[in-house]
C-alpha positions as CSV (number, residue, x, y, z in Angstrom):
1,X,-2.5,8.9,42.6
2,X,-6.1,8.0,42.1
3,X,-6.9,5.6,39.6
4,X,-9.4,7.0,37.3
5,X,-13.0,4.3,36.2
6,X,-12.7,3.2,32.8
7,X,-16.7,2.9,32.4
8,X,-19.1,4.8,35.0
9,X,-21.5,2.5,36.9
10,X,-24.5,3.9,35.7
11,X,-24.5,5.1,32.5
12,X,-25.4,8.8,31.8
13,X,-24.8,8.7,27.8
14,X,-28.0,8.5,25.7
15,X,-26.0,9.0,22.3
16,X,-22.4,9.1,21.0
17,X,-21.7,10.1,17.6
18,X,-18.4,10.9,16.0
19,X,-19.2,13.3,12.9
20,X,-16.7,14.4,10.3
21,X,-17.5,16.4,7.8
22,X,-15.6,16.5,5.0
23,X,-14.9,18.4,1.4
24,X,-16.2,15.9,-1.1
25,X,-14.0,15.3,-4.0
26,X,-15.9,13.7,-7.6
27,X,-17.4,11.5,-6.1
28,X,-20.0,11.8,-3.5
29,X,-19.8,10.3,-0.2
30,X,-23.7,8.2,-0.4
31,X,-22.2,6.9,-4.0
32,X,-18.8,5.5,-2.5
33,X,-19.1,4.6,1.2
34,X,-22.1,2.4,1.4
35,X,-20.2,-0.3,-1.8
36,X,-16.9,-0.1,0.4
37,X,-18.8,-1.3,3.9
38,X,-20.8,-3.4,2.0
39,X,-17.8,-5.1,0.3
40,X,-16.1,-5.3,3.5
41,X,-18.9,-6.5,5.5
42,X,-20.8,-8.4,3.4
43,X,-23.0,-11.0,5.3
44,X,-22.7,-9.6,8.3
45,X,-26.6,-8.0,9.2
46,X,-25.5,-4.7,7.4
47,X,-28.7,-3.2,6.2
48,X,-29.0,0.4,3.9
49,X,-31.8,3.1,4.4
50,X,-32.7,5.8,2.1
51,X,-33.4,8.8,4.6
52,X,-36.3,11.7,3.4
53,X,-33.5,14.1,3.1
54,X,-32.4,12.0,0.0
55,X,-35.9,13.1,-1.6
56,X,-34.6,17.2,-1.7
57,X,-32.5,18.3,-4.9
58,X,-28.7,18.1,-4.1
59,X,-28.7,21.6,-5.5
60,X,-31.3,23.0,-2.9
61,X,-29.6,20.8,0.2
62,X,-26.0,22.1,-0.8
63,X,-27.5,26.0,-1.1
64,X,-29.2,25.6,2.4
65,X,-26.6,25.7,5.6
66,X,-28.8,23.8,7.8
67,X,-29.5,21.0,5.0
68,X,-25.9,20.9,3.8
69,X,-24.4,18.6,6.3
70,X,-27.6,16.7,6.5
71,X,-27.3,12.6,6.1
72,X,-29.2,10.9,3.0
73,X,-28.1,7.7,3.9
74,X,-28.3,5.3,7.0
75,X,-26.4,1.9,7.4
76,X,-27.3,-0.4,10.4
77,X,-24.1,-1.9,11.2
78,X,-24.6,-4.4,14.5
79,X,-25.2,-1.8,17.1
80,X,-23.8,0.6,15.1
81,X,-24.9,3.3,12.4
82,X,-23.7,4.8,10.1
83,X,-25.1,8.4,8.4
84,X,-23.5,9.3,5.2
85,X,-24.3,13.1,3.9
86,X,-22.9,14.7,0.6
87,X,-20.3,16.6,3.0
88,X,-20.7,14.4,6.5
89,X,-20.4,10.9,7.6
90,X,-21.3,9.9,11.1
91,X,-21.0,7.3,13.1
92,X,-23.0,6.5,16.2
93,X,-23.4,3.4,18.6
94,X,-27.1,2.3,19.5
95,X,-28.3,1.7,22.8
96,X,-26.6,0.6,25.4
97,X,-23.6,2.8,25.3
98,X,-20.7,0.3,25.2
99,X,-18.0,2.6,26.5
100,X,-15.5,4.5,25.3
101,X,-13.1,1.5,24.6
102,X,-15.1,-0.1,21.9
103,X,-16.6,2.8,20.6
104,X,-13.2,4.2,19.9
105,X,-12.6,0.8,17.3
């Protein structure tokens, strides 16, 4: 049996991003995450970004399909990020793409 690459020689991936999105419960997702990580991490080169989503009403981005999933908050995270939306939180690896293996951590 062939033995299959773990990691392609050149790399054809430009982004990875694993998405979930999620029904939030009383407490919205941009309130909670971002202290948790930054508990966790603290020290570590985390930084936070307020995205211009952030600047339309909750009620007007929950109303809208294509804003609803939208994130309103960025964390840099060593080469990762983080995207935190009212009813989504994504995760996605910056450039270059460091394989499956440590992207699945």
């Amino acid at each position: 049996m062939a033995m299959r690459p773990s990691k392609l020689g050149v790399q054809p991936i430009v982004d990875a991003v694993f998405e979930a999105l999620v029904t939030p419960t009383q407490f919205p997702l941009p309130s909670v995450v971002p202290g948790l990580l930054l508990t966790h991490y603290r020290g570590s080169g985390v930084t936070m970004e307020r995205l211009p989503t952030a600047d339309i009403p909750p009620a007007f981005r929950e109303a809208r399909e294509e804003l609803k999933h939208q994130p309103v908050m960025r964390i840099n995270w060593g080469n990762y990020i983080v995207n935190i939306g009212e009813y989504s939180i994504g995760v996605g690896c910056k450039m270059p793409y460091p394989g499956w293996s440590e992207f699945k951590k």
